[in-house]
Residue, then its C-alpha position, 0 to 999 in steps of 0.5 A: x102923381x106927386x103927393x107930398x111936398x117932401x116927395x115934390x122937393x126930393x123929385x126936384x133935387x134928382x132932377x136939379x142936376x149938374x153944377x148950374x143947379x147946385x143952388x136948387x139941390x141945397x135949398x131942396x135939402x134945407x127945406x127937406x130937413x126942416x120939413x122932418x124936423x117939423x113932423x118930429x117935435x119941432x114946432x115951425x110956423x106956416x110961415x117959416x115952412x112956407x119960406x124955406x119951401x118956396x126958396x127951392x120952388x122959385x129956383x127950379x120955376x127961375x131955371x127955366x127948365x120946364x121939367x124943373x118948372x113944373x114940379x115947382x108949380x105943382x109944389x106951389x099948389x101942395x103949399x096951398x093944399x097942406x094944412x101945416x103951411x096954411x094954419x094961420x096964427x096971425x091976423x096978417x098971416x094970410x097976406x103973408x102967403x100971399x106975399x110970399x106967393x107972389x115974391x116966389x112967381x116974380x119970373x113969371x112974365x120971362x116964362x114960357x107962355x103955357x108956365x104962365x099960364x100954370x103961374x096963373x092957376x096956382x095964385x087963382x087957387x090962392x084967391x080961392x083958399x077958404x081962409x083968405x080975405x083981401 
């Protein structure tokens, strides 16, 4: 399977061919080069790496593309599951990712039904998270 974000976002990319989908190729690069730049000695806040990797992921989940969409799901749990998008420096920074979660699935109710369902899955996980509180 897809391991890293990085691998999900370049998956995406290659799979994001053709003109109509030129937007999600770039947003794909911008967040790939923030993510090494990250790794280097660049500090970046969870927020802004969330922000610039969730760009990409609500794009291909918009295209309704359902190859495309899926991997966007799946990057949506990575973002969950990865320490440098969740470590949480502010008091509001939980419902930070909430809301960015949230503003990311938007098109969920013109998807496919069982994309719906995968939408569904991935806030579930959110409400599961271990450091979030309503």
């Amino acid at each position: 399977g897809l391991c890293t974000m990085e691998e999900i976002l370049r998956k995406i990319q290659k799979d994001a061919s053709g003109n109509k989908h030129k937007a999600i190729r770039d947003a794909c690069a911008v967040a790939c080069e923030m993510l090494e730049a990250q790794n280097g000695s660049v500090k970046v806040l969870p927020s802004k790496l969330r922000e610039r990797c969730l760009l990409p992921l609500r794009l291909a989940l918009e295209s309704k593309n359902v190859k495309l969409a899926q991997n966007a799901l799946t990057g949506m749990q990575r973002i969950l599951g990865e320490d440098r998008f969740t470590s949480t420096e502010t008091e509001d920074g939980e419902k930070q990712l909430l809301s960015q979660m949230l503003d990311a699935v938007r098109v969920t109710p013109a998807l496919h039904e069982d994309l719906q369902v995968e939408v569904m899955k991935v806030l579930l996980c959110i409400t599961y998270s271990a450091t979030f509180e309503i």
